[in-house]
LOTORGU-466061 format. One line per field, with one value per residue (C-alpha): residue number from 1; x, y, z. Coordinates in steps of 0.001 Angstrom, whole numbers, plus 500000, padded with zeros to 6 digits. Example, Ala and Ser with C-alpha at 12.3 -4.5 7.8 and 13.67 -1.06 7.14 Angstrom:
// residues 2
nr <- c(1;2)
x <- c(512300;513670)
y <- c(495500;498940)
z <- c(507800;507140)
***
This chain:
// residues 770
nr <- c(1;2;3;4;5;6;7;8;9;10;11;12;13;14;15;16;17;18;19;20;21;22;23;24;25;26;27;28;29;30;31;32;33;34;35;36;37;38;39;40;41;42;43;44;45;46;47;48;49;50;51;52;53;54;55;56;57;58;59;60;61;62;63;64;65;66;67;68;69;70;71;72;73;74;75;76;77;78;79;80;81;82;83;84;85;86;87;88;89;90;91;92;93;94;95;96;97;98;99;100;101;102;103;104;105;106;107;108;109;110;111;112;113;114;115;116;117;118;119;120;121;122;123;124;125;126;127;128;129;130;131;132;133;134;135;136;137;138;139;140;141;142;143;144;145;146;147;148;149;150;151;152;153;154;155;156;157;158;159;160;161;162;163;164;165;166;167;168;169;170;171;172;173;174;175;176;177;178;179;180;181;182;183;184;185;186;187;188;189;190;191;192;193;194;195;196;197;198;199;200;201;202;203;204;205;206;207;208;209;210;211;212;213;214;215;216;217;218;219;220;221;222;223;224;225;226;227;228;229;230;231;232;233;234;235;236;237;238;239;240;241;242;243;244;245;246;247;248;249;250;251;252;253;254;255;256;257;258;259;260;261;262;263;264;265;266;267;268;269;270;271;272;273;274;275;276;277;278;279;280;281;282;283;284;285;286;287;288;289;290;291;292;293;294;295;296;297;298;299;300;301;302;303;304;305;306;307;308;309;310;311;312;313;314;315;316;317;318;319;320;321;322;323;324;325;326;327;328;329;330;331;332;333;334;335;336;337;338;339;340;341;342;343;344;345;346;347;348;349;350;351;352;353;354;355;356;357;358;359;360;361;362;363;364;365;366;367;368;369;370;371;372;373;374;375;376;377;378;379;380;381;382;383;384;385;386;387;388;389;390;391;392;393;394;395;396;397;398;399;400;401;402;403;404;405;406;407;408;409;410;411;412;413;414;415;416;417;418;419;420;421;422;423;424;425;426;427;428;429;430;431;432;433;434;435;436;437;438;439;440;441;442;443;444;445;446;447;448;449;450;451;452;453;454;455;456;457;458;459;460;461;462;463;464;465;466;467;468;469;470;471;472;473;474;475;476;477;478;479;480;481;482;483;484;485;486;487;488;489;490;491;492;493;494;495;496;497;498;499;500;501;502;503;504;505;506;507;508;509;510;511;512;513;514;515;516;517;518;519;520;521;522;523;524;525;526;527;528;529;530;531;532;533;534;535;536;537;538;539;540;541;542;543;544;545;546;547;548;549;550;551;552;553;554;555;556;557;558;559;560;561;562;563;564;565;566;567;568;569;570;571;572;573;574;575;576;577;578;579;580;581;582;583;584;585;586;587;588;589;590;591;592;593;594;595;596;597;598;599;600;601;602;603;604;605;606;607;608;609;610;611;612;613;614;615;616;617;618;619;620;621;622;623;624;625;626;627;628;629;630;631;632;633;634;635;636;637;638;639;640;641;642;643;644;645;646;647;648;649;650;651;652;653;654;655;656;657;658;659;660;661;662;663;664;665;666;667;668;669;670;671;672;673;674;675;676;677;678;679;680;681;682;683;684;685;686;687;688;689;690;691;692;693;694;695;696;697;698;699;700;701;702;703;704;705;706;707;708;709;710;711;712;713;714;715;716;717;718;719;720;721;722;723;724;725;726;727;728;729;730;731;732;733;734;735;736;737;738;739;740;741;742;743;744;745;746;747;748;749;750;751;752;753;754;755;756;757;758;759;760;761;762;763;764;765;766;767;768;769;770)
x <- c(508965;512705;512343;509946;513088;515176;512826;512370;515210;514503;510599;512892;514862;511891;510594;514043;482534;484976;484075;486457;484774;486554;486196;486221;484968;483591;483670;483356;483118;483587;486799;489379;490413;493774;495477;499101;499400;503182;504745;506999;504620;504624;502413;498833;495386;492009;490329;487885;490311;492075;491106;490767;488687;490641;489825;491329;491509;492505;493558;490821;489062;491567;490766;487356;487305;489101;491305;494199;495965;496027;495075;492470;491217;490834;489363;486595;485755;487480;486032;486869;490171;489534;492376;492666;494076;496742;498830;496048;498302;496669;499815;500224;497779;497451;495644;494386;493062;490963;492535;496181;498061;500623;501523;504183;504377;506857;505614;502378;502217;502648;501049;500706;502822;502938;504679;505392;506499;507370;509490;508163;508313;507894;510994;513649;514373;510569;508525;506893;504888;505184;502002;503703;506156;503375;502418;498854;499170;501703;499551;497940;496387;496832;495375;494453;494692;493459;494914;498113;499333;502970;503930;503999;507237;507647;504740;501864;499750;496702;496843;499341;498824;500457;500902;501354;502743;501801;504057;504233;502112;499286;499000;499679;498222;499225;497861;497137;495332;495273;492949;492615;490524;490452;493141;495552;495831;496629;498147;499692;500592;501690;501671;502919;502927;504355;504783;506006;505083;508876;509950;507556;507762;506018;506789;504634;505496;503197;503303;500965;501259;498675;498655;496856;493605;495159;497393;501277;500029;501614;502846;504621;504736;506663;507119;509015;508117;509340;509554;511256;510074;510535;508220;509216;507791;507698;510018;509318;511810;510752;512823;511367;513036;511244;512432;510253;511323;508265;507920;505084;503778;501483;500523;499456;496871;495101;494110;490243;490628;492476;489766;486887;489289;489651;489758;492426;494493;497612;498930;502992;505181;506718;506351;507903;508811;511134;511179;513987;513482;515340;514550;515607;514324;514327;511922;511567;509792;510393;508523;510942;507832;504197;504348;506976;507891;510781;510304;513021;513478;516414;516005;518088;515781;517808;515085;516287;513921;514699;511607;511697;508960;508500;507200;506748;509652;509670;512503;512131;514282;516659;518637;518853;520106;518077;517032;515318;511575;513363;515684;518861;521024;520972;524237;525029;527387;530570;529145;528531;525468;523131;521383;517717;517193;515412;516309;515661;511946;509971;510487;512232;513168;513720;515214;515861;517695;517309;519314;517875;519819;518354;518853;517797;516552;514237;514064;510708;509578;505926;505006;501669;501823;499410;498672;495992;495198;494063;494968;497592;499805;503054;505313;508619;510957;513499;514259;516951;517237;519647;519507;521472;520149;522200;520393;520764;518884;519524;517272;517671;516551;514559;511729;508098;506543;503528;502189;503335;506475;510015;512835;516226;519053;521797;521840;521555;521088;523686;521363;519215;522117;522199;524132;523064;523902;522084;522384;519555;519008;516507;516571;513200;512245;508528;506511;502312;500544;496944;495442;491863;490861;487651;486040;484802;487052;490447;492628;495992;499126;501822;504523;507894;510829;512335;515321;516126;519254;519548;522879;522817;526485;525597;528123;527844;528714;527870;524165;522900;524810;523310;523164;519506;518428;514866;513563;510219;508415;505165;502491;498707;496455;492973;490273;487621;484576;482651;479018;477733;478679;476399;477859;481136;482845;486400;488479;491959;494387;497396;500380;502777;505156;506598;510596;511256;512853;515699;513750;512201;514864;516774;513903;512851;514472;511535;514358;515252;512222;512991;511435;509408;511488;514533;516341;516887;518000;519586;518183;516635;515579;512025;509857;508903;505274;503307;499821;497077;494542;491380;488694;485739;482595;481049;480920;479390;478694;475071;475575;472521;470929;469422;470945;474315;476176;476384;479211;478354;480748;480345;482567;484115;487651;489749;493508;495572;498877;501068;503971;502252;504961;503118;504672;504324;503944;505595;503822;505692;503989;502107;502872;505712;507874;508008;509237;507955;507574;505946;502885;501322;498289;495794;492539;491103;487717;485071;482627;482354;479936;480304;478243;479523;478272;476749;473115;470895;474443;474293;474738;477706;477462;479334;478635;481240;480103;482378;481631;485267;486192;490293;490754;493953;494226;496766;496254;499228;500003;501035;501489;499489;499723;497337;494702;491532;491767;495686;497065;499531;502153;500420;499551;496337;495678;494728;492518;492034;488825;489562;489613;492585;492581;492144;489974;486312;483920;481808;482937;479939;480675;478632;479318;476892;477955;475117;475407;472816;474070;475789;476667;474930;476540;477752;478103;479523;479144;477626;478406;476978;478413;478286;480478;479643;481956;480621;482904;482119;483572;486226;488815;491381;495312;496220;492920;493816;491860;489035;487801;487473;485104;484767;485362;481906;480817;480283;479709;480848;479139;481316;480167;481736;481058;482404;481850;483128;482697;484804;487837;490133;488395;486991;486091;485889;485119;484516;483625;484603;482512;479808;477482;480897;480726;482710;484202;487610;488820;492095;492803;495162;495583;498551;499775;499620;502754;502973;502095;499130;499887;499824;497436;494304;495784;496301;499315;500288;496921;496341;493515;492610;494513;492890;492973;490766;488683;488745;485964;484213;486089;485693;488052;487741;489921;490615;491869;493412;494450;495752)
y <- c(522476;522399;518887;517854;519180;516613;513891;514512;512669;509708;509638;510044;507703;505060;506305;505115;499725;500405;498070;496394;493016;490876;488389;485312;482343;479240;476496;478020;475475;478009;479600;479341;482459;481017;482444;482246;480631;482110;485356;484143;484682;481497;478856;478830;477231;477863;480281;477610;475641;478250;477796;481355;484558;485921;489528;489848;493432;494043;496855;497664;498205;500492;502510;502796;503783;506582;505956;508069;505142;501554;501996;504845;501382;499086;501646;501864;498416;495690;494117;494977;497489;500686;503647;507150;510367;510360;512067;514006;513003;511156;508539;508101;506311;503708;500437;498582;494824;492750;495473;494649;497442;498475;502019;504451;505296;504156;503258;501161;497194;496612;493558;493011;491579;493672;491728;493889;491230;488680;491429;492283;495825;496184;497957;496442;499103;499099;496744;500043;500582;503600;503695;506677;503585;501158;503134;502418;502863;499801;497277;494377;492780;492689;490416;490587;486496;486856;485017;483871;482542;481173;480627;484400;485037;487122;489935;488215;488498;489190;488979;489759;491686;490770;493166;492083;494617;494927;493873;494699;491148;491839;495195;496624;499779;503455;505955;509630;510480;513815;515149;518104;519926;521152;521847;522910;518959;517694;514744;513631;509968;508039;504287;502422;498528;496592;493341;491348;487976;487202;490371;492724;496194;498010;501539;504320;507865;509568;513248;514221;517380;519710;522361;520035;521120;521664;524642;523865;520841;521004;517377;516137;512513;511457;508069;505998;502183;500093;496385;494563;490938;488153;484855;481668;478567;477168;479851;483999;486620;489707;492796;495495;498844;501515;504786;507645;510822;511754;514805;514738;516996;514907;517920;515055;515783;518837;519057;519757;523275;524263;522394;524449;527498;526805;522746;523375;524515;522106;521971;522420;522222;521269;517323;516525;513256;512438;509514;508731;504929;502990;498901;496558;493313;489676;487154;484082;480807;477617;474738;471699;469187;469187;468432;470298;474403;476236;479694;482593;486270;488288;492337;495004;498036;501064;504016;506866;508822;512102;513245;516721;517427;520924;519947;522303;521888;520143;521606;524749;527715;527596;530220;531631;527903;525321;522276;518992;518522;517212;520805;519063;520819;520235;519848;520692;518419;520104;519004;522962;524329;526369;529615;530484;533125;534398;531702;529433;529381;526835;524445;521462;520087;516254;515462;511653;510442;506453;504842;501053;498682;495090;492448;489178;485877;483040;479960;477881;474537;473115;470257;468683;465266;463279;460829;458253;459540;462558;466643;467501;470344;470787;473996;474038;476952;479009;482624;484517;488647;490905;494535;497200;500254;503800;505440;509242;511828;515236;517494;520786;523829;526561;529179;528483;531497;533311;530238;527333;526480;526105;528851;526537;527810;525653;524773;520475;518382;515661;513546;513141;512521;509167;507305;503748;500949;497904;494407;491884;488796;486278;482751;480586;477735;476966;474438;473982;471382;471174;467953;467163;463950;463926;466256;467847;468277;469526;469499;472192;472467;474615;475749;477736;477782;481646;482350;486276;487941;491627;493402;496822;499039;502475;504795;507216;505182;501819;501602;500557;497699;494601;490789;489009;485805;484994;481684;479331;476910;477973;475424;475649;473277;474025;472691;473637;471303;472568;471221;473156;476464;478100;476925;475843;475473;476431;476200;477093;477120;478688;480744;483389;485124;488916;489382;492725;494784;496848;499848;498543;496621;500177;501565;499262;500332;501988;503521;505376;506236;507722;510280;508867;508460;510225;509156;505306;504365;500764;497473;495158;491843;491585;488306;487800;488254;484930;484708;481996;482237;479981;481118;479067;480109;479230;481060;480567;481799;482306;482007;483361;485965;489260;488258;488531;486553;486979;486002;485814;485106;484674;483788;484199;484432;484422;485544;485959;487273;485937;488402;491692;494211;497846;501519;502691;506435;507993;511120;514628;516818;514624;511713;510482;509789;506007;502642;499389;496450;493009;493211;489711;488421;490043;489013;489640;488168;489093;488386;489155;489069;490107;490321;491487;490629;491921;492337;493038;493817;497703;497575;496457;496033;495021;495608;494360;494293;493340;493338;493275;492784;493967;493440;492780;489864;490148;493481;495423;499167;501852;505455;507724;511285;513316;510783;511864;509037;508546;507885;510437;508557;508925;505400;503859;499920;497797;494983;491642;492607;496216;497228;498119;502068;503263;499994;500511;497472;498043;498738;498319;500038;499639;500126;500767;501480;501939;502360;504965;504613;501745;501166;504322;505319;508535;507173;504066;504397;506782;505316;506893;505198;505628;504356;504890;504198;503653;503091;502434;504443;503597;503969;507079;505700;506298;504940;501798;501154;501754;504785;507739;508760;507728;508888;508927;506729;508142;507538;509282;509397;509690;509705;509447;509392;508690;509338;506914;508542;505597;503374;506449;509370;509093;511757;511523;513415;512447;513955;512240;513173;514902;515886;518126;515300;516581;513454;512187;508747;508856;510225;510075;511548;514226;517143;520932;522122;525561;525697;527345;530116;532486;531268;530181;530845;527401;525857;522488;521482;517523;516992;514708;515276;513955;513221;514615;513437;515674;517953;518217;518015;517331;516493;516165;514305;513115;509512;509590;506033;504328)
z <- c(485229;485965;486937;484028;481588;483452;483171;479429;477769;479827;477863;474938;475803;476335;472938;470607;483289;485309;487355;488843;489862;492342;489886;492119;489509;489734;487055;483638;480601;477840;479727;482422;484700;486033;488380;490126;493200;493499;493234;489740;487170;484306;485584;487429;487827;487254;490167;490578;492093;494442;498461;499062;497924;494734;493604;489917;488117;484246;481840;480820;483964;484945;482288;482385;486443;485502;489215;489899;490604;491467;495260;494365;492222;494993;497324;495522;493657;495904;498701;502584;500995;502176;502262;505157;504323;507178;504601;502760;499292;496473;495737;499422;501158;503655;501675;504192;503583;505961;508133;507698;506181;503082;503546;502608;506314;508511;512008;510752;511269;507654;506809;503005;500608;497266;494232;490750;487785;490428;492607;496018;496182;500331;500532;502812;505647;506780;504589;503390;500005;498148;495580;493725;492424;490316;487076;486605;483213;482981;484992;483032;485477;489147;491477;494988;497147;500727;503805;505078;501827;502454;499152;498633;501600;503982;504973;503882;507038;505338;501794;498743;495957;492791;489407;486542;483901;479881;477019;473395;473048;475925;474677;471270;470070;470927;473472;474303;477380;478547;481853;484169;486519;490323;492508;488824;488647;485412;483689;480504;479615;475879;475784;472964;472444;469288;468387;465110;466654;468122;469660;471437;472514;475544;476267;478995;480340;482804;483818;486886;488729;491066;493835;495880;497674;500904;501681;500383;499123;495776;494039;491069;489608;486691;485641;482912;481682;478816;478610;475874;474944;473032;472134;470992;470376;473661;475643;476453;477741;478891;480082;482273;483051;485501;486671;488742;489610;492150;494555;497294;499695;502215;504904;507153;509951;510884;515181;515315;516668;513177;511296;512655;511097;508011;506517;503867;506156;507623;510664;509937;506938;504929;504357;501664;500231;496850;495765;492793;491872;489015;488276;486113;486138;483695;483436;481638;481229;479027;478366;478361;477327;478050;481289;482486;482815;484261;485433;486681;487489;488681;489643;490524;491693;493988;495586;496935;499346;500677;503453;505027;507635;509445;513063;516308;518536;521399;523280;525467;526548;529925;530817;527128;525810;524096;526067;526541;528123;530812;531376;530043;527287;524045;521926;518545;516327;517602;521048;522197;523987;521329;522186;522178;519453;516860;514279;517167;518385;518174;515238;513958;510438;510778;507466;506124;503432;503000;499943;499692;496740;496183;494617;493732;491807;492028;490124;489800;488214;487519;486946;485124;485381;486578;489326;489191;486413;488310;487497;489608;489205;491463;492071;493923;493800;495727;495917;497277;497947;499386;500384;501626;503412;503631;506668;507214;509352;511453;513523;512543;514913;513526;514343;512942;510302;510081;508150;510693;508085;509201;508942;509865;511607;509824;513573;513799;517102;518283;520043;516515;514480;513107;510204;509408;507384;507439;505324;505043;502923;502762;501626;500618;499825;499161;496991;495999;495326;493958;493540;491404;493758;491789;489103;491715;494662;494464;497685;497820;500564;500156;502123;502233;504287;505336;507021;507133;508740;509357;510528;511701;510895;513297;511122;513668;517375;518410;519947;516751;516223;515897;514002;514206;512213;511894;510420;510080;507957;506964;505686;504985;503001;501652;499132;496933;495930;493155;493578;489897;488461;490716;493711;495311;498486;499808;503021;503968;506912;505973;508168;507277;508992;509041;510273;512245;510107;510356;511167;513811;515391;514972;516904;520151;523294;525797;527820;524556;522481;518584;516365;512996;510939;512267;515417;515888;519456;520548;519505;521738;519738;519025;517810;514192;513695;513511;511081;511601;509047;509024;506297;504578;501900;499260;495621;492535;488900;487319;483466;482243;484742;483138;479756;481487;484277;487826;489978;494045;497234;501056;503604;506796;507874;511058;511438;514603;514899;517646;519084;516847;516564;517249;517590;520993;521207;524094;523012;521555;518883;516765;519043;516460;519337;520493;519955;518198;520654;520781;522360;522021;520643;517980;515908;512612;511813;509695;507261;503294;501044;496824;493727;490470;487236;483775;482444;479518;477758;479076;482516;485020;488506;491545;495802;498521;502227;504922;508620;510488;514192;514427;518203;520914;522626;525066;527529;527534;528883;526385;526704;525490;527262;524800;525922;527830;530245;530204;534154;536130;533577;530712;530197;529352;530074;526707;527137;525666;522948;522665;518991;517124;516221;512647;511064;511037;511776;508581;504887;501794;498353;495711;491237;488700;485126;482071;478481;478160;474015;472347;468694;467020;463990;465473;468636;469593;473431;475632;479420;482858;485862;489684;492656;496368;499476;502993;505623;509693;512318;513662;517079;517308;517471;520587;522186;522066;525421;523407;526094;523867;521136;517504;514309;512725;509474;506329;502877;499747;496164;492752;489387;485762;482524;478710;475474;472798;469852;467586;468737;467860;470008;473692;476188;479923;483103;486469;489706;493483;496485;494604;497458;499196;502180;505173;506420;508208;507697;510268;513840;516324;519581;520033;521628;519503;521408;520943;517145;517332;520221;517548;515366;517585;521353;521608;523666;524529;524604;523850;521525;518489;515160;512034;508205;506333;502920;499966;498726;495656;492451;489090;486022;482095;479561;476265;474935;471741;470087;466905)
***
């Protein structure tokens, strides 16, 4: 509460069905859903004319879900997006698309771009996205463009995800919601949107806290919003501030032998992540005639993220003193020898604190004119961005509790000391062009030009220091031939790149592996990552099926990344030890199919199937020492077709939403509505020979419910996994250490650690508006 009465004068401060349908359209002749084909918001197309699957959300289908957040959203309406519990923490998952990843986590080969208001929001040491920074209750619309899309920068491997925010003018009107339920979760939010036709006013303020369902699992969000606008005639200015003040505990993964115990139990703590985030941010477009609109955004945004994990130790006693696995000594900061002791026995606290400052601008035209008296719309813009990185973390020695926490000694190690700085900035170039040849057939290219430099400042010694310079021209080209509203054809090549970043260049040397995220060792240069994305189908809109409309998709895609970047585990408790390293050649190819759509004006539907092959295709040797089949050097040999860990083959979720009453006088809407989520089984990290067993498939039922009594007064309640599935959705293989020797007997054994899905729960709320 003491950090809620800090947060308060900031809220003062900012006060002076569900259903989520990808909606992928085709031609519509009473509306067009336009969408951008750039991150700068200001200028767009119509969907029908877009050369790739586009999965489009609003406001109001936020809402009615009921979602916890925006990637809670996508988990459960958006085709071939599915999300693990490697952190077992509601605003921290891993969102995986197509198989390609954005996730808090450092270590993963992120592989999404994630734009806010025009602002990518992959932050700059690690190309990491924290959920816990996007208020839901902000978001006007987001939308979600598959493939290698160049004209989106750097990341976008295999897809981007762009969020657009409300205004006083997209939103007016003023909110209440309240909600609780299990776990002692509950949350408060106000939103409040003005307007007097020229100058608009946006504001939100979200409260969330729980225990969490999990031992020490305890969490606190708190978020601030407000965006000031103004319209004109033919120009708009909008200004966005944001500021969080979030505390997470994401206990992580549980080894199997502890899960037969007790499942709510974790494995060690703490793991605690704070994240403190301020952004500013200006955008505005102006029409200088018909034909022509000018487009630009500049940002500041600084995050500061403090992480303290409680791990088993994995240095031993010699001769009273504290050493290494491999008997050498280890030093404190003054350089001395440290004795084994009570206050030194078995555990670590790897503390982080990582201080990232960007900023940045962009500056966009389009152009309408047209040629041969054909449509044709053209884009060309350029963006620049800078950040700066303050890099801290320490080992500290300590003794684990009764409970598996961390006591510290006050006792830190030199070899895990480590201050960095680093400086990156990127300069683009890109331009789009989509041209109507016919009424039918509309043929797009794009392209953008990177070039990214990274300099590493070790504040502590020299091995970190380091200059690289990345840079590529990215094209792809595409068209769409609409042969009626039912039915319409697209195709796309396109190619995208991803630099190293200055966490993994900090963290490459296999003669020096690090700790996640603590200790970064030496930089050898690694390769930027390389996308190749072919994809082709057909989609189509039904205008009058059921009474309603139904919207259909199916297609196939095909991406391969040359020079992958992966994390090599050398093993350790937890198997965070490692390094990242090149390691050639990898494929993601699939097939999707959609429906979504509306009938006899009651019921809302939508189902997503996707049937995904992730595989290498270069064999390479990693280690892997917890593994079953692991060599006398703890290796295991990867081979070209062996599928990539943690992405299972088969994902199908289905939506159903039914007004059971609509427009009774002391009713207006009664609405039932049901979501289910199957997911495939999947590979272990660490097996990525492909030689152990699977994590088994499963599927989990939610429900919800509302009652609209008038447009003032709504209740809500809703209740995820309602038939108590047991299920796990992430694993990895590790080593226990000695963490459980007290606990279960258990020492050093290697075994398979994994994340775990949330029981039954249920929750109940109110919606108050004006």
């Amino acid at each position: 509460m003491k950090k809620l009465q800090n947060f308060i004068p900031l809220i003062g401060l900012l006060s002076a069905g569900p259903l989520a349908y990808a909606e992928e359209q085709a031609v519509q002749l009473e509306k067009m859903e336009i969408v951008g084909v750039t991150p700068l918001q200001g200028s767009g197309i119509g969907i029908d004319k877009v050369p790739v699957p586009v999965q489009k959300i609003t406001a109001e289908q936020l809402e009615q879900s009921q979602s916890l957040s925006l990637a809670d959203y996508m988990n459960r309406y958006l085709g071939s997006v599915n999300i693990n519990d490697a952190q077992n923490n509601p605003f921290q998952p891993d969102v995986q698309f197509r198989g390609y990843t954005a996730s808090p986590l450092m270590g993963l080969p992120q592989g999404l771009s994630v734009y806010m208001n025009s602002i990518r929001v992959n932050e700059v040491f690690g190309d990491t996205v924290h959920w816990d920074l996007i208020p839901e209750g902000a978001i006007d619309t987001m939308t979600l463009q598959s493939g290698s899309n160049p004209a989106f920068g750097l990341n976008t491997l295999g897809g981007a995800i762009a969020v657009k925010t409300k205004t006083g003018f997209s939103a007016p009107g003023h909110h209440l919601e309240v909600s609780g339920g299990s776990w002692g979760r509950h949350s408060e939010e106000i939103t409040s949107g003005w307007n007097n036709g020229e100058f608009g006013v946006f504001l939100n303020a979200r409260y969330f806290n729980e225990d969490g369902w999990r031992d020490f699992s305890d969490s606190e969000v708190m978020q601030g919003f407000a965006a000031l606008s103004w319209r004109g005639a033919e120009s708009s200015l909008d200004l966005t501030l944001l500021s969080t003040d979030n505390d997470l505990k994401g206990n992580g993964t549980i080894p199997v032998e502890l899960l037969r115990v007790r499942r709510d139990a974790v494995f060690t703590h703490p793991d605690q992540t704070i994240n403190r985030l301020f952004m500013a941010s200006l955008d505005g477009a102006t029409s200088l005639n018909e034909h022509i609109e000018l487009s630009g955004n500049m940002y500041f945004r600084r995050l500061k993220t403090n992480s303290l994990n409680g791990d088993g130790s994995e240095f031993q006693e010699c001769a009273r003193l504290v050493c290494d696995e491999d008997g050498a000594q280890v030093l404190d900061l003054a350089g001395s020898t440290i004795p084994w002791g009570d206050n030194v026995d078995g555990g670590t606290y790897n503390s982080s604190t990582t201080i990232q400052r960007s900023f940045g601008f962009s500056l966009q035209s389009a152009f309408d004119y047209k040629i041969l008296d054909r449509e044709n719309h053209f884009i060309v813009g350029a963006a620049y961005s800078q950040g700066n990185v303050h890099y801290s973390a320490d080992t500290e020695l300590g003794a684990l509790n009764a409970q598996r926490g961390v006591d510290g000694s006050g006792i830190k190690t030199e070899e895990a000391h480590v201050r960095l700085n680093t400086e990156t900035e990127n300069y683009s170039l890109y331009f789009s062009e989509t041209f109507s040849a016919t009424d039918k057939l509309n043929l797009t290219v794009a392209g953008r030009y990177n070039q990214t430099s990274v300099k590493l400042l070790d504040q502590a010694g020299t091995e970190l220091n380091g200059y690289h310079v990345f840079q590529r021209f990215n094209p792809s080209a595409g068209l769409t031939y609409v042969f009626r509203p039912e039915v319409s054809f697209y195709g796309n090549y396109s190619e995208s790149t991803r630099a190293p970043t200055p966490m993994e260049l900090s963290c490459s040397d296999p003669d020096a592996p690090c700790k996640l995220p603590n200790a970064f060792v030496s930089d050898p240069p690694l390769k930027q990552v390389v996308a190749h994305t072919f994809e082709t189908g057909f989609r189509g809109e039904f205008g009058h099926f059921l009474d309603g409309t139904l919207n259909w998709r199916a297609g196939v895609f095909r991406t391969e990344n040359e020079n992958d970047i992966l994390f090599k585990s050398t093993g350790g408790v937890v198997a965070n030890t490692g390094y990242f390293d090149n390691v050639g050649k990898t494929r993601h190819q699939g097939i999707e199919l959609g429906i979504f759509g509306d009938a006899f004006d009651r019921l809302r539907y939508s189902a997503n199937y996707t049937y995904m092959e992730a595989t290498f295709r270069t064999p390479f040797k990693v280690n892997s020492p917890s593994h079953p089949a692991a060599d006398a050097n703890g290796d295991i040999q990867v081979e070209q077709g062996d599928f990539i860990p943690g992405i299972p083959r088969q994902m199908f979720k289905v939506a159903l939403d039914y007004d059971v009453i609509k427009g009774m006088t002391y009713l207006d809407r009664w609405t039932m509505g049901t979501d289910v989520i199957y997911n495939g089984s999947q590979y272990l990290r660490g097996d990525e020979s492909n030689q152990g067993s699977k994590l088994n498939a499963y599927a989990v039922v939610n429900l919800r419910t509302e009652f609209q009594f008038n447009p003032h007064i709504t209740l809500f309640a809703r209740v995820t996994n309602l038939f108590d599935t047991q299920y796990k959705n992430f694993g990895q293989y590790a080593n226990t250490g000695d963490v459980l020797t007290d606990a279960l007997g258990i020492s050093d054994r290697d075994t398979q650690f994994v994340g775990i899905g949330a029981p039954r729960a249920g929750w109940v709320g109110v919606r108050l508006s004006l």
